[in-house]
PDB file with SEQRES, HELIX, SHEET and CRYST1 records, atoms N, CA, C and O in Angstrom:
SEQRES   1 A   58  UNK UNK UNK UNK UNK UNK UNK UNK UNK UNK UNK UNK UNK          
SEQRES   2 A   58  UNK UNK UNK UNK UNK UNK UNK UNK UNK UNK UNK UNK UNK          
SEQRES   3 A   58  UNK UNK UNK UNK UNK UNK UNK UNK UNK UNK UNK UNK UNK          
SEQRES   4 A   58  UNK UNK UNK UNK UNK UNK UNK UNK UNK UNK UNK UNK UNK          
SEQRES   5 A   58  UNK UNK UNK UNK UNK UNK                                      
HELIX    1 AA1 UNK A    9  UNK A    9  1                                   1    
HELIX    2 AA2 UNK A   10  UNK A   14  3                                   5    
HELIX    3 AA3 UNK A   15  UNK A   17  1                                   3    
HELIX    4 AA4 UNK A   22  UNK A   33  1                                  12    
HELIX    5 AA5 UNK A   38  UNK A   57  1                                  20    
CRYST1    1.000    1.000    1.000  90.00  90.00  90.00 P 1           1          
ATOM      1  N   UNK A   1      17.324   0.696  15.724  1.00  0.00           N  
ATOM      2  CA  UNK A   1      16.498  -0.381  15.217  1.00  0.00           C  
ATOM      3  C   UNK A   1      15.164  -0.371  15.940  1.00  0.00           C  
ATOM      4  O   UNK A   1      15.004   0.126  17.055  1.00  0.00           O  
ATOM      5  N   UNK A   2      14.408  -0.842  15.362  1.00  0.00           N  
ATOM      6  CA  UNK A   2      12.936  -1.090  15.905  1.00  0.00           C  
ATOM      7  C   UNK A   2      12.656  -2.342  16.588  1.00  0.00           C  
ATOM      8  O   UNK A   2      13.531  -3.201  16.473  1.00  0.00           O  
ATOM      9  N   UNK A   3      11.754  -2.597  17.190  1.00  0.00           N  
ATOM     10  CA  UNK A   3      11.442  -4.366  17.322  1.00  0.00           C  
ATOM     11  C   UNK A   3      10.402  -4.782  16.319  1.00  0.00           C  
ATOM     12  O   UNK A   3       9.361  -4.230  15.962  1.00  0.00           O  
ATOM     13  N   UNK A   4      11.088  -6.135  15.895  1.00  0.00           N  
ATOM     14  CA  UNK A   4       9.942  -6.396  15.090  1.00  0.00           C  
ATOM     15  C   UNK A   4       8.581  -6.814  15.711  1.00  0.00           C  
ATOM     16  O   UNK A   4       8.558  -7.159  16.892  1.00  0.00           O  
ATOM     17  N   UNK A   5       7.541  -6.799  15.030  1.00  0.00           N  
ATOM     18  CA  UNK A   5       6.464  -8.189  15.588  1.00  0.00           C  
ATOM     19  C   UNK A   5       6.520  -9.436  15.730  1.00  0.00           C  
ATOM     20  O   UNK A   5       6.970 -10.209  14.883  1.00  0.00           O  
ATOM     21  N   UNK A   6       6.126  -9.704  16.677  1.00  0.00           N  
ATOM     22  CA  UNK A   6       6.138 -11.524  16.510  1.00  0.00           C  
ATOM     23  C   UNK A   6       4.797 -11.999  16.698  1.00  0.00           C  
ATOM     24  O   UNK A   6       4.192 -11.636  17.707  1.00  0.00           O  
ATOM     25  N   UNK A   7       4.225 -12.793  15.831  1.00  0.00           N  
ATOM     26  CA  UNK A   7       4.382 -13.308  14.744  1.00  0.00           C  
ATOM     27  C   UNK A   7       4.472 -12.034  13.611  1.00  0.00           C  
ATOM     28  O   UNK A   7       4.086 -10.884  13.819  1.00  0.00           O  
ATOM     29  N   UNK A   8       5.023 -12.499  12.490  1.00  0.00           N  
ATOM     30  CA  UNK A   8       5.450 -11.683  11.645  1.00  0.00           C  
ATOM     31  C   UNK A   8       4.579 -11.506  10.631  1.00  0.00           C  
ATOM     32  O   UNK A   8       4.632 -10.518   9.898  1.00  0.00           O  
ATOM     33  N   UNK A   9       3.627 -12.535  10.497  1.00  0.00           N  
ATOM     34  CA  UNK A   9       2.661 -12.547   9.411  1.00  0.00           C  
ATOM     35  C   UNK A   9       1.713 -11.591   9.059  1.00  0.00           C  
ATOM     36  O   UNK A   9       1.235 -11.418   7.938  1.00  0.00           O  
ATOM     37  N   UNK A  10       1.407 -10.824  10.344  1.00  0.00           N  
ATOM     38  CA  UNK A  10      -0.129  -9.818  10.118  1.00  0.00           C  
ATOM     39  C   UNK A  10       0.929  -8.344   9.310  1.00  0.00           C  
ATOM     40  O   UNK A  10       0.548  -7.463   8.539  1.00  0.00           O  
ATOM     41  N   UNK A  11       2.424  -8.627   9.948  1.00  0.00           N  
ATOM     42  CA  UNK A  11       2.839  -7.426   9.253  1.00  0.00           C  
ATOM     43  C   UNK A  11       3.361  -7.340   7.847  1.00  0.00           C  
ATOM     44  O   UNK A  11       3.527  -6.289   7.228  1.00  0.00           O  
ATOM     45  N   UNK A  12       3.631  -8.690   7.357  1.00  0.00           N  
ATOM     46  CA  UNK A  12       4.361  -9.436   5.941  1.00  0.00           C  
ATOM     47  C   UNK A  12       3.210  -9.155   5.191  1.00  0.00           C  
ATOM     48  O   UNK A  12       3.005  -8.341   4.291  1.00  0.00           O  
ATOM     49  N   UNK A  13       2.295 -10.229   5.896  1.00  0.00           N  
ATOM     50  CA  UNK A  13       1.184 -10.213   4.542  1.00  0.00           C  
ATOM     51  C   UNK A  13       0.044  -9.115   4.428  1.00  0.00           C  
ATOM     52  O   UNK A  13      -0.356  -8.557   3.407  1.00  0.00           O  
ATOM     53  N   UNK A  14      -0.420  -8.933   5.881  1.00  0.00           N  
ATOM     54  CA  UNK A  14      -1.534  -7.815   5.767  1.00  0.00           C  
ATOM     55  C   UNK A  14      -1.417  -6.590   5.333  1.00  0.00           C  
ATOM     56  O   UNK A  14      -2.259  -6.271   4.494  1.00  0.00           O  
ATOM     57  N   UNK A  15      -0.324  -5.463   5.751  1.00  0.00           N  
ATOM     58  CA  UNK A  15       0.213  -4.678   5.612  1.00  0.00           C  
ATOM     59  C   UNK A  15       0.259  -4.302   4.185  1.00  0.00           C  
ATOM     60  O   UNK A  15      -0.004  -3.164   3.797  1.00  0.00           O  
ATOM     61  N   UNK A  16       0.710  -5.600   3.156  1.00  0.00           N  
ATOM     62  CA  UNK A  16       0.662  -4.907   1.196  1.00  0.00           C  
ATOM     63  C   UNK A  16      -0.795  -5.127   0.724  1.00  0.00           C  
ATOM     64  O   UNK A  16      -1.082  -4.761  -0.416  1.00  0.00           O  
ATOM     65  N   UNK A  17      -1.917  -5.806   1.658  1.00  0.00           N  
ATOM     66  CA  UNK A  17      -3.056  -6.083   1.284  1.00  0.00           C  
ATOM     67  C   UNK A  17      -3.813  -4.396   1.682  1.00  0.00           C  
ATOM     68  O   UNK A  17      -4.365  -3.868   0.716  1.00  0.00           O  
ATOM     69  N   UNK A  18      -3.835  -3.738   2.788  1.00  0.00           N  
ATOM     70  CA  UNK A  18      -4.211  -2.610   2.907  1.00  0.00           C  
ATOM     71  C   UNK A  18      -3.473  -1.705   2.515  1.00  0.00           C  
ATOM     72  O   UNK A  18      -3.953  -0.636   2.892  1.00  0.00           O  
ATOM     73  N   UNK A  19      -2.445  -1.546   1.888  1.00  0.00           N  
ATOM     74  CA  UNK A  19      -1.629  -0.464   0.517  1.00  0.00           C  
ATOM     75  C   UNK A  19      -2.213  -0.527  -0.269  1.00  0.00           C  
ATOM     76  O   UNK A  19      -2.416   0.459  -0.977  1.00  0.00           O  
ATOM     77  N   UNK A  20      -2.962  -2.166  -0.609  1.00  0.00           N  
ATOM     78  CA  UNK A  20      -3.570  -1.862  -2.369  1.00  0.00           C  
ATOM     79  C   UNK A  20      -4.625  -1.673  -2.280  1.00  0.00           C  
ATOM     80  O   UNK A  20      -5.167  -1.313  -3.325  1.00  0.00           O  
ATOM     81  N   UNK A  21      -5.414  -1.783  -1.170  1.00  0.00           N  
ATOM     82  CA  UNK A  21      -6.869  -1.402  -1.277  1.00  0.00           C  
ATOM     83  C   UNK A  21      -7.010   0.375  -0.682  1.00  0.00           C  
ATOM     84  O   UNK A  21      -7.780   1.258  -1.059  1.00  0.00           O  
ATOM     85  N   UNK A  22      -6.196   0.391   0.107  1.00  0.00           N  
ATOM     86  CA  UNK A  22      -6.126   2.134   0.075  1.00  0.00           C  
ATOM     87  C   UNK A  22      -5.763   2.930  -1.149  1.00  0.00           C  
ATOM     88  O   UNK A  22      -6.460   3.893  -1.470  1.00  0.00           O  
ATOM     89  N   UNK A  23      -4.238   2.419  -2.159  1.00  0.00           N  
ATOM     90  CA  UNK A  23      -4.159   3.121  -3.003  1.00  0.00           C  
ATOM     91  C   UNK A  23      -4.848   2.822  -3.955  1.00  0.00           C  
ATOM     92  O   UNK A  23      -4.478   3.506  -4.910  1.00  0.00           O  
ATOM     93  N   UNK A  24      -6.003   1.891  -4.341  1.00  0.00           N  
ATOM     94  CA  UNK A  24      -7.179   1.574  -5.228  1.00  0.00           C  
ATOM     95  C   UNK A  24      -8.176   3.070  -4.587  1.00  0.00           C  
ATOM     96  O   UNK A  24      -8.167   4.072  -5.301  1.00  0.00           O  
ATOM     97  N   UNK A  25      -8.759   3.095  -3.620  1.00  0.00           N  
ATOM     98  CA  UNK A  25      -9.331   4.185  -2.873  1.00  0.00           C  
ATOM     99  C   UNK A  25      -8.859   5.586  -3.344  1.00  0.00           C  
ATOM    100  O   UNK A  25      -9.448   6.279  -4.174  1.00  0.00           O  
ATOM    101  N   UNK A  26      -7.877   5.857  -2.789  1.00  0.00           N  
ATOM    102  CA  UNK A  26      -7.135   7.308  -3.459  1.00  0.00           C  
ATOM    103  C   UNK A  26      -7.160   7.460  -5.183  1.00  0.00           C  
ATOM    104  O   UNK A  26      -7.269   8.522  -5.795  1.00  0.00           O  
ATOM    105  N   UNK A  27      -7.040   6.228  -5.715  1.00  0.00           N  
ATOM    106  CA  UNK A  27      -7.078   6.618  -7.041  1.00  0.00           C  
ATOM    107  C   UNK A  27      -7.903   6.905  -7.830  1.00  0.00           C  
ATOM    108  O   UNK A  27      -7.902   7.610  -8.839  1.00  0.00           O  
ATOM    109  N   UNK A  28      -9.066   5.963  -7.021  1.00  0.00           N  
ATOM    110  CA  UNK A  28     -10.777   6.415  -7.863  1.00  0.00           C  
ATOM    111  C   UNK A  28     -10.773   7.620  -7.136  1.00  0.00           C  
ATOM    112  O   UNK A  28     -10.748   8.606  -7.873  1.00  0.00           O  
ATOM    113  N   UNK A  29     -10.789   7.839  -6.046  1.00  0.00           N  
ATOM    114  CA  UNK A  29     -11.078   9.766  -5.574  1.00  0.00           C  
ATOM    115  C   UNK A  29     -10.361  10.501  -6.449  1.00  0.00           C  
ATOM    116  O   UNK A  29     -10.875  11.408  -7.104  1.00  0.00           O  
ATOM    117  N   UNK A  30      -9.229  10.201  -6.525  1.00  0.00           N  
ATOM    118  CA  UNK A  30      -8.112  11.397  -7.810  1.00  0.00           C  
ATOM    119  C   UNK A  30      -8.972  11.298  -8.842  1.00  0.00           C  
ATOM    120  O   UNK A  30      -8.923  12.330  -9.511  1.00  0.00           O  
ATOM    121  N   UNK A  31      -9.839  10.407  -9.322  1.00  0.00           N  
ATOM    122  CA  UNK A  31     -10.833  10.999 -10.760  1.00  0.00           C  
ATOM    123  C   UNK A  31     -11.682  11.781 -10.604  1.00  0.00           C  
ATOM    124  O   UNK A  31     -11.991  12.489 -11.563  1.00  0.00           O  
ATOM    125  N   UNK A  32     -12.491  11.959  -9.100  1.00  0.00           N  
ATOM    126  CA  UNK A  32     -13.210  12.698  -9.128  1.00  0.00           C  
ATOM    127  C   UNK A  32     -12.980  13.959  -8.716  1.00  0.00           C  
ATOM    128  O   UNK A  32     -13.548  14.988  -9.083  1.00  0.00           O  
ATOM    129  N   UNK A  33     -11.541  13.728  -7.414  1.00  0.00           N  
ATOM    130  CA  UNK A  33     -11.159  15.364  -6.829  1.00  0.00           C  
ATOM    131  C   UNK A  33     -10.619  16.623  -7.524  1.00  0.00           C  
ATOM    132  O   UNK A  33     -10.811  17.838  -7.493  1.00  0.00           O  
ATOM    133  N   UNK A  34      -9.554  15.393  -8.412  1.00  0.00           N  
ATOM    134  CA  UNK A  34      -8.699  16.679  -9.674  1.00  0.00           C  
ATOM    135  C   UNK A  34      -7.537  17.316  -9.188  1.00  0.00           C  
ATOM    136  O   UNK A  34      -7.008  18.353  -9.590  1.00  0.00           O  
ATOM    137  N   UNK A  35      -7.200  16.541  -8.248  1.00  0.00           N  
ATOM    138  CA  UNK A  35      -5.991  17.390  -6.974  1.00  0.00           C  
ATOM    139  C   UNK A  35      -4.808  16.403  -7.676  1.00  0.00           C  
ATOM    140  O   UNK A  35      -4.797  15.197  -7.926  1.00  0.00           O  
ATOM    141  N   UNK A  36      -3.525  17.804  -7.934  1.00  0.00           N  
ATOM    142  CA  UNK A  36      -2.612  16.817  -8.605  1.00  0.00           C  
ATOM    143  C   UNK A  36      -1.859  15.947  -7.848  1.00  0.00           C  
ATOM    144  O   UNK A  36      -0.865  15.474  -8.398  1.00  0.00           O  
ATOM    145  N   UNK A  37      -2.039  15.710  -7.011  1.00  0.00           N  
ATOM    146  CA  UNK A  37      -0.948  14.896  -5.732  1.00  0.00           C  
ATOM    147  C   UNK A  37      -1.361  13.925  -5.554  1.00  0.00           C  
ATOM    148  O   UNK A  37      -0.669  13.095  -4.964  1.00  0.00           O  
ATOM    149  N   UNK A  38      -2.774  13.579  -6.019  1.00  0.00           N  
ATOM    150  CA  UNK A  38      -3.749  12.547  -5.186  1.00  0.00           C  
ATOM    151  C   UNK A  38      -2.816  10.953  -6.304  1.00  0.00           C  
ATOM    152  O   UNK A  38      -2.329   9.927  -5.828  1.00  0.00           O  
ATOM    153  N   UNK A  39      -2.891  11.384  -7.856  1.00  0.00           N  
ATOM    154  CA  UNK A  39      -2.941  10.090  -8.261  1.00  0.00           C  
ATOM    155  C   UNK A  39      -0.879   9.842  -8.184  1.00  0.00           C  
ATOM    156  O   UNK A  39      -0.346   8.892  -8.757  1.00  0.00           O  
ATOM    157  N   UNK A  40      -0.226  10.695  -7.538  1.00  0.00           N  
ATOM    158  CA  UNK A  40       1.235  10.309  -7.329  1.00  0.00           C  
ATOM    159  C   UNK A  40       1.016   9.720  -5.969  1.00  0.00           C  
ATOM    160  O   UNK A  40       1.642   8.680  -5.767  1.00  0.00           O  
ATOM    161  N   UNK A  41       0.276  10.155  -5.010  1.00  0.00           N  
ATOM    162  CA  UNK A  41      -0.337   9.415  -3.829  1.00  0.00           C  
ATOM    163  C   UNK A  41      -0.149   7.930  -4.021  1.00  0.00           C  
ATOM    164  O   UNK A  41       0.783   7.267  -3.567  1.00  0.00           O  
ATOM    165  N   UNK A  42      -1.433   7.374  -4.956  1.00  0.00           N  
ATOM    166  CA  UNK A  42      -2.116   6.612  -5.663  1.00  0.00           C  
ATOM    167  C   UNK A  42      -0.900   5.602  -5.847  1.00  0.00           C  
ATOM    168  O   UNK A  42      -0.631   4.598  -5.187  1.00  0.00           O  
ATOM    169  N   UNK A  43      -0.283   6.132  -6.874  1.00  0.00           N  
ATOM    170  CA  UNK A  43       0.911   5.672  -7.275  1.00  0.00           C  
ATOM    171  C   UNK A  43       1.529   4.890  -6.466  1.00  0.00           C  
ATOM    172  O   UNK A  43       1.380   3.679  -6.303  1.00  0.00           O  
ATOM    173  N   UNK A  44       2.500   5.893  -5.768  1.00  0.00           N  
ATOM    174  CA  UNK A  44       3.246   5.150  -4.498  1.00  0.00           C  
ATOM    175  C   UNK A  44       2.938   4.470  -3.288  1.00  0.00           C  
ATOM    176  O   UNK A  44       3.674   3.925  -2.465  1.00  0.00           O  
ATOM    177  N   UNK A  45       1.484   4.635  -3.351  1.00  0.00           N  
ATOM    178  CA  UNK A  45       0.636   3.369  -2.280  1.00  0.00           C  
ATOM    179  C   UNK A  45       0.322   2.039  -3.010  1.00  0.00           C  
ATOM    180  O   UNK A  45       0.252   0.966  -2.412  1.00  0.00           O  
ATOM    181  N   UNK A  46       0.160   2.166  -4.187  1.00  0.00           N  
ATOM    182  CA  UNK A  46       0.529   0.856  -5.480  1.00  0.00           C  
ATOM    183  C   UNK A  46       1.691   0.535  -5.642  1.00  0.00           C  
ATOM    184  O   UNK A  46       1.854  -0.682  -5.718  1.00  0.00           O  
ATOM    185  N   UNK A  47       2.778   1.282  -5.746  1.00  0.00           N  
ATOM    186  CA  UNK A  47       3.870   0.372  -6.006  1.00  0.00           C  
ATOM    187  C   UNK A  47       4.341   0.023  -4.873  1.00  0.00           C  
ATOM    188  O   UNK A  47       5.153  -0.891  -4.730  1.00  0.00           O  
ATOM    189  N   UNK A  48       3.757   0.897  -3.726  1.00  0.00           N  
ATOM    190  CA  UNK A  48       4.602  -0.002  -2.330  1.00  0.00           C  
ATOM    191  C   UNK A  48       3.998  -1.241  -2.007  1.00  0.00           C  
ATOM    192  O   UNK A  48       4.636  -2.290  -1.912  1.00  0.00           O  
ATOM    193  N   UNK A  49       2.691  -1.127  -1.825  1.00  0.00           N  
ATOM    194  CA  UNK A  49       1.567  -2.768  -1.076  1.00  0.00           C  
ATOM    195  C   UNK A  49       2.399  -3.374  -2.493  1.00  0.00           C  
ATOM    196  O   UNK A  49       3.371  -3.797  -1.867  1.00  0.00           O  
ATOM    197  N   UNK A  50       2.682  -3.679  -3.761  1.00  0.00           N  
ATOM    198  CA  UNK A  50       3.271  -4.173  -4.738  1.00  0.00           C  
ATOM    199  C   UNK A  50       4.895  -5.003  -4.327  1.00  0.00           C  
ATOM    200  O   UNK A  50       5.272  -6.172  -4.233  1.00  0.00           O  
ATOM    201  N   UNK A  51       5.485  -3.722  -4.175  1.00  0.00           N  
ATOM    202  CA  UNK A  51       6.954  -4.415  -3.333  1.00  0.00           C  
ATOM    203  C   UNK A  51       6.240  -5.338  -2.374  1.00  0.00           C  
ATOM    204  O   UNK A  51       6.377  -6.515  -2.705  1.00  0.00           O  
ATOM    205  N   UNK A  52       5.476  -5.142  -1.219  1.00  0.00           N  
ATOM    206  CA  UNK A  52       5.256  -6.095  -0.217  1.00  0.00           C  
ATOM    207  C   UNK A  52       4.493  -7.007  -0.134  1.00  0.00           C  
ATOM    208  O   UNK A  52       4.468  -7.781   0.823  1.00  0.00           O  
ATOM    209  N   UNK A  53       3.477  -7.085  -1.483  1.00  0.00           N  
ATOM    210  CA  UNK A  53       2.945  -8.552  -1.876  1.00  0.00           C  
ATOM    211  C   UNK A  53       4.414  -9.309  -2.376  1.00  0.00           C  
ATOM    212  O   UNK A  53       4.667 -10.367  -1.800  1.00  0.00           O  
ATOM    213  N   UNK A  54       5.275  -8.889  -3.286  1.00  0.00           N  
ATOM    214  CA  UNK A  54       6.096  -9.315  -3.729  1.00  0.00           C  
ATOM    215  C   UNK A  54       7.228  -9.951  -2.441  1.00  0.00           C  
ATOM    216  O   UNK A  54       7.689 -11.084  -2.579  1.00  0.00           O  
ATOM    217  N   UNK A  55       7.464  -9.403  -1.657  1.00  0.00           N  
ATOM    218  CA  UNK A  55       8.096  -9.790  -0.441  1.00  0.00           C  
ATOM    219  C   UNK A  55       7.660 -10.870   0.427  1.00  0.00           C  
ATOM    220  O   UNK A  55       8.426 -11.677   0.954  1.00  0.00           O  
ATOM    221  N   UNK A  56       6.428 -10.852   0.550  1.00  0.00           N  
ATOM    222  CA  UNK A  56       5.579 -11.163   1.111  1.00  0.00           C  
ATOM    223  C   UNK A  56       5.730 -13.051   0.635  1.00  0.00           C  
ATOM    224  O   UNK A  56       6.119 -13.982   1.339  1.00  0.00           O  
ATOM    225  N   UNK A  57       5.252 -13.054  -0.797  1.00  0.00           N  
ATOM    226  CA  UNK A  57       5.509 -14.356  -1.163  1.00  0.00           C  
ATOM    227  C   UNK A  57       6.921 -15.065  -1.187  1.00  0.00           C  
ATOM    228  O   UNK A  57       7.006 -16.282  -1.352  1.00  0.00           O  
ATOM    229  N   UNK A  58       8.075 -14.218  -1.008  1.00  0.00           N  
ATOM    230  CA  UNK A  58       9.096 -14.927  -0.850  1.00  0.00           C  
ATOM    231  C   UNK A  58       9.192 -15.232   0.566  1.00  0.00           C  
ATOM    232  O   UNK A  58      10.120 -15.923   0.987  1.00  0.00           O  
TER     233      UNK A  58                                                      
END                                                                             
């Protein structure tokens, strides 16, 4: 097991706020780079900050 943080908040809430603005980032670059990995990148940095906004509010 790990330790968590205490307070828990910078890691609950901040943490899915910089997933979606990184995988927003990677995804406009995947239009311009053309690299096929970039927008599955993209992807799974969106649906994760996604799970953890979603977590986040419960």
């Amino acid at each position: 097991m790990f330790p968590l943080p205490n307070p828990l908040h910078p890691a609950i809430v901040h943490f899915p706020i910089v997933l979606i603005l990184f995988g927003t980032v990677v995804a406009v670059t995947a239009v311009f780079l053309r690299r096929w990995f970039l927008p599955w990148v993209a992807a799974d940095l969106l649906v994760c900050g996604a799970a953890g906004a979603l977590a986040a509010t419960w």
